[in-house]
Backbone as CSV, one residue per row, in Angstrom:
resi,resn,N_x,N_y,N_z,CA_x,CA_y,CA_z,C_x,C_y,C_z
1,UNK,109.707,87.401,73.865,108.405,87.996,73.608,107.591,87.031,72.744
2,UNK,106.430,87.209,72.541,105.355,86.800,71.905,104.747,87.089,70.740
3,UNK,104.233,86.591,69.846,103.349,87.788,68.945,101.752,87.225,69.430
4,UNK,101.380,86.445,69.706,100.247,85.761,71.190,99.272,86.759,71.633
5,UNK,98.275,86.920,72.078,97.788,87.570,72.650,96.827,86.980,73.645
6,UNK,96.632,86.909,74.468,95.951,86.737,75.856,94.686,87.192,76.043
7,UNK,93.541,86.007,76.609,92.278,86.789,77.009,92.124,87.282,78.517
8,UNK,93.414,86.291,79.223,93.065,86.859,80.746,94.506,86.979,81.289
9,UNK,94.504,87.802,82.552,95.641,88.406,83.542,95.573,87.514,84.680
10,UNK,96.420,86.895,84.847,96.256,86.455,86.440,97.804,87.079,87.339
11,UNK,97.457,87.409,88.493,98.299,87.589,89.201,98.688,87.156,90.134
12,UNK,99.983,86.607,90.542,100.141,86.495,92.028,100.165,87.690,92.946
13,UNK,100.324,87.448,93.999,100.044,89.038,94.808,101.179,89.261,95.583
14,UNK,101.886,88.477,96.485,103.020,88.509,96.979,104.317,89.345,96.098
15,UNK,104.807,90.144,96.448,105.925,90.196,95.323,105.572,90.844,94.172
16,UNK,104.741,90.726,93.869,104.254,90.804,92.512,103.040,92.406,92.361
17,UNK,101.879,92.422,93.051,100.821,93.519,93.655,101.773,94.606,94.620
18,UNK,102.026,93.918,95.468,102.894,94.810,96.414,104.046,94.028,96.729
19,UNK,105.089,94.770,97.652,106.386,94.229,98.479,106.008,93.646,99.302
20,UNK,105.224,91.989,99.488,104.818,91.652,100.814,105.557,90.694,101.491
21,UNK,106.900,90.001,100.550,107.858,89.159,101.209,108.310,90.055,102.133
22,UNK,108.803,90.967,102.246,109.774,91.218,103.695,108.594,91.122,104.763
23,UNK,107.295,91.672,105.163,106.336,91.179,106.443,106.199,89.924,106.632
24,UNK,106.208,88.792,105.489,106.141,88.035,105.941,107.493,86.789,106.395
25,UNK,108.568,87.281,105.683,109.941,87.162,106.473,110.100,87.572,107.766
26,UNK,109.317,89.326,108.145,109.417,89.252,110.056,108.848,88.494,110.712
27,UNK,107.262,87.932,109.964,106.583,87.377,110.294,107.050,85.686,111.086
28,UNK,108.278,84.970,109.960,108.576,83.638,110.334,109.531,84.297,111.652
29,UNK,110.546,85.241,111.573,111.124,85.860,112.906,110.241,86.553,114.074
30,UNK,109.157,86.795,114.094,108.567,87.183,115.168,108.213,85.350,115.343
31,UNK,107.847,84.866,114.807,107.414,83.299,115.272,108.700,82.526,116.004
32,UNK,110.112,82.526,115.333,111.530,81.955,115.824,112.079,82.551,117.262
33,UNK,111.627,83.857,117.199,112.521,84.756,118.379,112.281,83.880,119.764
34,UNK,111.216,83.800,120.269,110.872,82.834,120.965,111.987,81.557,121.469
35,UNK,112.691,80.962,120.401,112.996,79.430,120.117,114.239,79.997,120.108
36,UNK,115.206,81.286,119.787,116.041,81.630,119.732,116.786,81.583,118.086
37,UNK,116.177,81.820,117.344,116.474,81.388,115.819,115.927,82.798,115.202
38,UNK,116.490,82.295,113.931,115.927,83.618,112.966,116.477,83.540,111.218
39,UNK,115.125,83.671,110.562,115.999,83.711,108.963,116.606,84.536,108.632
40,UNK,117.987,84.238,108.121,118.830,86.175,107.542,117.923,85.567,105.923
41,UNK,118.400,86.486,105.303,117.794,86.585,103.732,118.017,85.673,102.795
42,UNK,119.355,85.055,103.300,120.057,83.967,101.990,118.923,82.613,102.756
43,UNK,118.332,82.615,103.602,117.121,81.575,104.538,115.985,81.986,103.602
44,UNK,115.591,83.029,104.054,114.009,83.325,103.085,114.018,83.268,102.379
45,UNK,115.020,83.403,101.487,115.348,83.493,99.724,114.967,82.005,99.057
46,UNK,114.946,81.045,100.088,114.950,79.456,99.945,113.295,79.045,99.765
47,UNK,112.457,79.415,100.543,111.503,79.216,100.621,110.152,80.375,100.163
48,UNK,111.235,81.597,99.406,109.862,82.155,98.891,109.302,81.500,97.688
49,UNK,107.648,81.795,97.704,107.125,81.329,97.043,106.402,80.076,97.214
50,UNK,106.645,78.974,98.134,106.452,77.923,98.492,105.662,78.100,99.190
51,UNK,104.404,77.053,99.263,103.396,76.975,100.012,103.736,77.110,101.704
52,UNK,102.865,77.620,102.692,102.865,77.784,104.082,103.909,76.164,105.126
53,UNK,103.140,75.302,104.291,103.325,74.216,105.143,104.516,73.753,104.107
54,UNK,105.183,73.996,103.336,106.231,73.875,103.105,107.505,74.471,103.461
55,UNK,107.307,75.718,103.434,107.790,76.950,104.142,108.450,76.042,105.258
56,UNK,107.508,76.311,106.265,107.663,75.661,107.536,108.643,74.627,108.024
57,UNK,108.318,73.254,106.987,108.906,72.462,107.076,109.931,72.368,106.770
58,UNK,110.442,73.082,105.547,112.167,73.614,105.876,112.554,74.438,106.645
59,UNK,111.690,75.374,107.420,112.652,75.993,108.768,112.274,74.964,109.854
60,UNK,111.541,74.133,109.897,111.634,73.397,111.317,112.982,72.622,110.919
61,UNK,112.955,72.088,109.558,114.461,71.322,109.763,115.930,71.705,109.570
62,UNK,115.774,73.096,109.125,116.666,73.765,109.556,116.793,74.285,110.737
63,UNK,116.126,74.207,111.415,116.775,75.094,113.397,116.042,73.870,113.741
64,UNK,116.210,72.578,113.433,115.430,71.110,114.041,114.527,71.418,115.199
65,UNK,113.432,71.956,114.897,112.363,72.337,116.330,111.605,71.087,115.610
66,UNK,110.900,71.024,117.520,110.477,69.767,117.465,109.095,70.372,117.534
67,UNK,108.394,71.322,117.702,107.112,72.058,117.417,106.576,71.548,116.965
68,UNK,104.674,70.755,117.227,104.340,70.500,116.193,103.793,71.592,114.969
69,UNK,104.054,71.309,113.815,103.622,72.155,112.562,102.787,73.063,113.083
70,UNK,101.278,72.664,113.452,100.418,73.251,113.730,100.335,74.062,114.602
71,UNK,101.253,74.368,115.828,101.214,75.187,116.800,102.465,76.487,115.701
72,UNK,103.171,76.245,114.971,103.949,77.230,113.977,102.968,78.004,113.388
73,UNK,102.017,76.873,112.811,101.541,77.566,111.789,100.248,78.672,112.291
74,UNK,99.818,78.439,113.779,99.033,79.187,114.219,99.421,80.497,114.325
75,UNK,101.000,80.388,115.464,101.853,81.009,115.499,102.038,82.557,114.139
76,UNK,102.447,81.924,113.156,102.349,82.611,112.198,101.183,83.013,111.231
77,UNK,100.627,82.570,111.512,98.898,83.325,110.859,98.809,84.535,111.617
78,UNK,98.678,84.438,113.147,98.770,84.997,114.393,99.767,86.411,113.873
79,UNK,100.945,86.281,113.530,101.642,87.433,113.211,101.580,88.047,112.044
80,UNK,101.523,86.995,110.866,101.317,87.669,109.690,99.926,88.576,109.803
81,UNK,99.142,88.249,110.352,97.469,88.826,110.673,97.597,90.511,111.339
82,UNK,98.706,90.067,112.208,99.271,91.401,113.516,99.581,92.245,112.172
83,UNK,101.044,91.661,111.426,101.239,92.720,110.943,100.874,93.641,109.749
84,UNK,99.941,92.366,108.739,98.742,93.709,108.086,97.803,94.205,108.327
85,UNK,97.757,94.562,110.093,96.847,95.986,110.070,97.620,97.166,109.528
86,UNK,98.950,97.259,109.591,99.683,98.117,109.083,99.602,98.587,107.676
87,UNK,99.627,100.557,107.393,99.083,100.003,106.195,100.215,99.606,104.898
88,UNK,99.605,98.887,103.987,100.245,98.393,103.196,99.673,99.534,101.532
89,UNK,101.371,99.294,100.380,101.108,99.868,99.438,101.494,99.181,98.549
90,UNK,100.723,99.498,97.037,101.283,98.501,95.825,102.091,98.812,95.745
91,UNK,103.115,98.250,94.547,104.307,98.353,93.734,103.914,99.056,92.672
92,UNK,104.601,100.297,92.656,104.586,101.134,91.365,104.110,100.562,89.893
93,UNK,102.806,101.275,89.950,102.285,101.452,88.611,101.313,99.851,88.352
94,UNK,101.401,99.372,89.447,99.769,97.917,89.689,99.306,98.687,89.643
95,UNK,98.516,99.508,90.040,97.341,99.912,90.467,96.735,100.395,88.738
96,UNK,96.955,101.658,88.418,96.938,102.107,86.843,96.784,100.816,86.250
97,UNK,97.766,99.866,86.474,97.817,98.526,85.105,95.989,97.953,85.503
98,UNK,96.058,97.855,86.805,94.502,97.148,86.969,93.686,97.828,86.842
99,UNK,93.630,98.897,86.787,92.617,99.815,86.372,92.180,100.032,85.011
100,UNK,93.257,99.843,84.283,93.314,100.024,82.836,92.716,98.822,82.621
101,UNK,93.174,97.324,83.020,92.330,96.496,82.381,90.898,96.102,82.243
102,UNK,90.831,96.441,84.153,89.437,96.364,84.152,88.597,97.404,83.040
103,UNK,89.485,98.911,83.264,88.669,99.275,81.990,88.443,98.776,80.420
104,UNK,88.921,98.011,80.119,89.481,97.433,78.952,88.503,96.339,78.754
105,UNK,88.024,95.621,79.780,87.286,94.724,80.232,88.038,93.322,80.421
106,UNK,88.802,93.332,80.345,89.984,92.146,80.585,89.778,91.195,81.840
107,UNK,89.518,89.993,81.816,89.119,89.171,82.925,90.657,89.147,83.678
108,UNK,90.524,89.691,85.162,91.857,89.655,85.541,91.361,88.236,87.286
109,UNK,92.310,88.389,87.715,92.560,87.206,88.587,93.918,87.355,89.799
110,UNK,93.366,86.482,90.566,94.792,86.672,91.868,94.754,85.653,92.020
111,UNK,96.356,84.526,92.056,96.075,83.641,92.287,97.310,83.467,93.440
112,UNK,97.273,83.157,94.404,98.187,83.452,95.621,98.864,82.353,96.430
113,UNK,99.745,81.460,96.681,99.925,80.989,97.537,99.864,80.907,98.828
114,UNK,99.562,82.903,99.328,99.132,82.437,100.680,97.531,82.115,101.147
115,UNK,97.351,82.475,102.393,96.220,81.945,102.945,95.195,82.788,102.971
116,UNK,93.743,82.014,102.637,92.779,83.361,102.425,92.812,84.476,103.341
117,UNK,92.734,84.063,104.509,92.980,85.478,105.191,94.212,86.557,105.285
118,UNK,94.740,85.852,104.486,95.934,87.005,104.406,95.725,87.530,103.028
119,UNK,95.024,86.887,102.090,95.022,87.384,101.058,93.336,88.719,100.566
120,UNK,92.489,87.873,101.488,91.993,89.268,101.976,92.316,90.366,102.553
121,UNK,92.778,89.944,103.648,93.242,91.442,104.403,94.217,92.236,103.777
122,UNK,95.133,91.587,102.687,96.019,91.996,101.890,95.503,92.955,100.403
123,UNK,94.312,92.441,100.477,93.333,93.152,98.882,92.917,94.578,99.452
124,UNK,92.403,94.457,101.263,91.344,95.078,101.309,92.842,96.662,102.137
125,UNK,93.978,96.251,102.290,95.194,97.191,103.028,95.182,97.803,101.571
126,UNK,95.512,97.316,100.313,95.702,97.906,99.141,94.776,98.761,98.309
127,UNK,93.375,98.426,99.038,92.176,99.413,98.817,92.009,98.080,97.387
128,UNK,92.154,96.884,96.914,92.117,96.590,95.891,91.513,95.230,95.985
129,UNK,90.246,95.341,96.728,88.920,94.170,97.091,88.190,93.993,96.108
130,UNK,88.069,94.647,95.505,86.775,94.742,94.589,87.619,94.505,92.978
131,UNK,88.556,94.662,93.178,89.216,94.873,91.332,89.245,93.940,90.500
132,UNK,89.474,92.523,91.448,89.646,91.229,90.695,88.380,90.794,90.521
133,UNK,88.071,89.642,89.356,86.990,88.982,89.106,86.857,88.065,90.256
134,UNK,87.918,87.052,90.351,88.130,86.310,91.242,89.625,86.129,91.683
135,UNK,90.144,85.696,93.088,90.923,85.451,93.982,91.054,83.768,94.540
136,UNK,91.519,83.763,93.872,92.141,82.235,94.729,93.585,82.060,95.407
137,UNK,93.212,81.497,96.659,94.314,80.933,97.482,94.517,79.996,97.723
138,UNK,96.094,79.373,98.447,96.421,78.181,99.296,95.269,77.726,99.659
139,UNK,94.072,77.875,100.516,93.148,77.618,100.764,92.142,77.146,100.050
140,UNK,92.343,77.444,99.042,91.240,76.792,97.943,91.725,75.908,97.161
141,UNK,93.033,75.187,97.251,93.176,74.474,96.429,93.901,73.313,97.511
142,UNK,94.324,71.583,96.350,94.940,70.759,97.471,96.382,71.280,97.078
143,UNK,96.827,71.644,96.237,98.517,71.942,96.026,98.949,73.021,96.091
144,UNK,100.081,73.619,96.838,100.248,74.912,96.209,101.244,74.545,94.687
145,UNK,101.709,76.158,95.053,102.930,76.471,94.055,104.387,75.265,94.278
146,UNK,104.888,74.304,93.301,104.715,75.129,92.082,103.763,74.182,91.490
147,UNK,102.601,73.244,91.889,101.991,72.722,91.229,101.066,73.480,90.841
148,UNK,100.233,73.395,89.910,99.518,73.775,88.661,97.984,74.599,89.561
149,UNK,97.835,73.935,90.519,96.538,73.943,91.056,95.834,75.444,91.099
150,UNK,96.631,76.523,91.759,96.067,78.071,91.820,95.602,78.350,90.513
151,UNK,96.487,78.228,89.672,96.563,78.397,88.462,95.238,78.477,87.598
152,UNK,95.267,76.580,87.756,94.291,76.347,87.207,92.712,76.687,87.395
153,UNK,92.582,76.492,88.679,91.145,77.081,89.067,91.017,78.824,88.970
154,UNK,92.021,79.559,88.848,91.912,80.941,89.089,91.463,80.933,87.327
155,UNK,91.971,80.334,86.073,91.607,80.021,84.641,89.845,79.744,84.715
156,UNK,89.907,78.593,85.456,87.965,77.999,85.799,87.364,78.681,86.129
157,UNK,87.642,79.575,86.818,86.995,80.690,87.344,86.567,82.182,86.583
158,UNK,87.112,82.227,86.177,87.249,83.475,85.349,86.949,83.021,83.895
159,UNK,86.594,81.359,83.379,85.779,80.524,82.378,86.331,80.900,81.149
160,UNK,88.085,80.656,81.328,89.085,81.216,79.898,90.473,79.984,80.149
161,UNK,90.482,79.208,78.493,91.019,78.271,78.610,92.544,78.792,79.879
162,UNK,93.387,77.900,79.765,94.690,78.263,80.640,95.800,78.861,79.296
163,UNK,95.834,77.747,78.196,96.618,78.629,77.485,96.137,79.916,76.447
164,UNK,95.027,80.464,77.409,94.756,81.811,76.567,94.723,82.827,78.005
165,UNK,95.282,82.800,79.062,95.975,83.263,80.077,97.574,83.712,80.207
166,UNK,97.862,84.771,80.713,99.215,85.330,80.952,99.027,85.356,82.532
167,UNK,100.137,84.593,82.887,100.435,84.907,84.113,101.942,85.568,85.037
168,UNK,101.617,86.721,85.920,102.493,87.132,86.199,102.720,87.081,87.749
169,UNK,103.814,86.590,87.862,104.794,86.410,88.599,106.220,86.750,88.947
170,UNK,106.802,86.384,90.315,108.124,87.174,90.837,109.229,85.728,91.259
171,UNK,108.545,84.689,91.604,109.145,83.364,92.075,109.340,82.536,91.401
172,UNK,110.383,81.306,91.239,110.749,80.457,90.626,109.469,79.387,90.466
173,UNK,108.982,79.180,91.875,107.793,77.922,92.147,106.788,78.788,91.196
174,UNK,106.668,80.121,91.312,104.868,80.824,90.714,105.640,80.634,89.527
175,UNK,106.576,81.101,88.587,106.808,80.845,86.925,106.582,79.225,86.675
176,UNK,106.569,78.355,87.471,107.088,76.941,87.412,105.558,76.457,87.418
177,UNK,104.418,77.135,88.488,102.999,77.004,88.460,102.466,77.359,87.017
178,UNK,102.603,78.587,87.007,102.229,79.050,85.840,102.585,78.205,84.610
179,UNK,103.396,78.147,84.284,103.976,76.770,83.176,103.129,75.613,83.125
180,UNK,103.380,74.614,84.770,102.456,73.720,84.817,101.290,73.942,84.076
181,UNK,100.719,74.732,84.502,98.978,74.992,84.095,98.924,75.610,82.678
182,UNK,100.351,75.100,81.932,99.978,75.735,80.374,100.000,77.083,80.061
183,UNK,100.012,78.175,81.044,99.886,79.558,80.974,101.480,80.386,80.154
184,UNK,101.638,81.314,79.345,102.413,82.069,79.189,102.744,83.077,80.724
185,UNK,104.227,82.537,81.177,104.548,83.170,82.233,105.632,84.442,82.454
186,UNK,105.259,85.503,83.367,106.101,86.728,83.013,106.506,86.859,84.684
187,UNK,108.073,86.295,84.657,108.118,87.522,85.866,108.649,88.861,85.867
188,UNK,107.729,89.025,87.089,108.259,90.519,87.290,109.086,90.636,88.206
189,UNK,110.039,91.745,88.532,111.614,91.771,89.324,111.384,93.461,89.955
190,UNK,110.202,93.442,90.330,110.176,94.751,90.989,110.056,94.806,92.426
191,UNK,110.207,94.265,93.224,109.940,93.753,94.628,111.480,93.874,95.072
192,UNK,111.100,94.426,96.384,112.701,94.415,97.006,113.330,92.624,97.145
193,UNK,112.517,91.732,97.029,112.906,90.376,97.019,113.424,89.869,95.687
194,UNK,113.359,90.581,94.440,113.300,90.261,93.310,114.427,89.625,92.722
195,UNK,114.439,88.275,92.250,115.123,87.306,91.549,115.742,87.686,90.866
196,UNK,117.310,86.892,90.817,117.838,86.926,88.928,116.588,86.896,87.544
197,UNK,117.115,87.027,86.786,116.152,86.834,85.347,116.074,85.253,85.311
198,UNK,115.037,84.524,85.368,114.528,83.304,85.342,114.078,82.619,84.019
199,UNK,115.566,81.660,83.566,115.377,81.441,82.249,113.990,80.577,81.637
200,UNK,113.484,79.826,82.967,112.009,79.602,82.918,110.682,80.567,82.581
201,UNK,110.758,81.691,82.567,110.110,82.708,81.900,109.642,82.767,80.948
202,UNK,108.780,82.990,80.335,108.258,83.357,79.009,109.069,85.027,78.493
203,UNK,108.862,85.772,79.680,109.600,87.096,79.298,109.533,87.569,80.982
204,UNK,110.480,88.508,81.053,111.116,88.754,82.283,111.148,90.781,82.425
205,UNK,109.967,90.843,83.339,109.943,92.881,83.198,110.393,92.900,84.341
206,UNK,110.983,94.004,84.488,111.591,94.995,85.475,110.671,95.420,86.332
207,UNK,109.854,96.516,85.650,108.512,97.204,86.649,107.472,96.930,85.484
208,UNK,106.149,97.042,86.099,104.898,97.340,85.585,104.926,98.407,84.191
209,UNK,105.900,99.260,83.951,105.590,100.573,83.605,106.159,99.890,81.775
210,UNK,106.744,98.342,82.210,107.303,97.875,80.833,106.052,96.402,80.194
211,UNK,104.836,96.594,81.171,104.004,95.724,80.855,103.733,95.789,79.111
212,UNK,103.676,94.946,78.206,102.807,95.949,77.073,101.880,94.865,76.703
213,UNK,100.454,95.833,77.049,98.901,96.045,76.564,98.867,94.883,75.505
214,UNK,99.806,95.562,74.406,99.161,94.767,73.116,99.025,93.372,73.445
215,UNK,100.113,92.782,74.768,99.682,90.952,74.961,98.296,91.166,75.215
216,UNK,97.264,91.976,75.455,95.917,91.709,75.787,95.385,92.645,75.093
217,UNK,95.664,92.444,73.647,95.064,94.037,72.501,93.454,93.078,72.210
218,UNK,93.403,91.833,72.120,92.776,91.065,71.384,91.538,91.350,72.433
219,UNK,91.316,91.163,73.718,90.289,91.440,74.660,89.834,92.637,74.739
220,UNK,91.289,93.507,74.599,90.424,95.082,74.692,89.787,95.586,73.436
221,UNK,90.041,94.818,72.515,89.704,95.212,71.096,87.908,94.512,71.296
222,UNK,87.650,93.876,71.837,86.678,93.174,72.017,85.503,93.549,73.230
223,UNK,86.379,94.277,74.111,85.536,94.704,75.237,84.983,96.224,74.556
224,UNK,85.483,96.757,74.137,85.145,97.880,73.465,84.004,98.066,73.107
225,UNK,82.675,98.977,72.870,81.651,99.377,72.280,82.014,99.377,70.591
């Protein structure tokens, strides 16, 4: 723990907002079935968190397809896209936490490794388009996770140094981003994908319901009338 206090929230969304690793685990298997392949879990477990085109490139060289990248990666936009029309729900007790901050006035943030369109269609399944200040993705930056890059611009954006940011996270690469970019990092382990305790952590919660406020007493004390 900390005695620290934080002016801004950033979040990853995967894992973290909602359970969205397992769709996009069917997602790389609706893309393999085809080719005759498929990730079991101790496979996905390897590459969560990791940018798209990284992803990739360790399952092409694991089932050695000679595919180029780009016909995969269409491939899988293509399905991940299919499968959030379905609807999707947060992880117990996001929703309240973002609500509370925004009431609080707390500059909050999404900073995502996947791709903007998934990370829209992913805000707007959760009813939770409008909540963030700003959203940044894979798409908006040249690096993903675990380099610094989401990180940092989701900080620029929201115009609050990086080490006066908390960032929360579920993945080794997003605690490892978060770090990069100077941020106090928290994962969270509430996701059916959810990690050992990651001694890279700043502090390590279970669910949302063990968030505590006071890391951001200093903003709400300030947003206040």
């Amino acid at each position: 723990m900390t005695d620290r206090t934080f002016r801004a929230a950033i979040f990853d969304l995967d894992g973290v907002l909602w359970d969205g690793e397992p769709l996009y685990h069917e997602a790389f298997n609706v893309v393999l079935k085809p080719y005759g392949h498929s990730l079991n879990q101790d496979d996905y477990v390897r590459i969560i968190g990791s940018s798209v085109e990284a992803s990739w490139d360790w399952v092409r060289k694991r089932f050695k397809l000679n595919e180029p990248p780009s016909q995969l990666y269409r491939a899988y936009d293509d399905a991940v896209l299919t499968l959030l029309k379905k609807p999707v729900e947060p992880l117990p007790g996001a929703r309240p936490l973002i609500e509370e901050l925004r009431r609080r006035g707390v500059p909050i943030a999404i900073a995502s490794a996947s791709l903007r369109q998934w990370v829209d269609a992913t805000l707007r399944g959760l009813g939770l388009q409008d909540a963030f200040d700003t959203t940044v993705s894979a798409s908006d930056v040249d690096n993903g996770k675990p380099a610094p890059d989401l990180f940092l611009a989701a900080a620029q954006r929201l115009g609050v140094a990086p080490q006066d940011c908390l960032a929360v996270e579920d993945t080794l690469a997003g605690v490892r981003s978060a770090k990069a970019a100077g941020m106090f990092a928290i994962q969270l382990r509430a996701a059916s994908t959810a990690l050992p305790p990651l001694d890279e952590a700043d502090l390590v919660l279970d669910s949302f319901a063990d968030f505590d406020l006071s890391l951001l007493a200093s903003v709400a004390r300030e947003a206040q009338p």
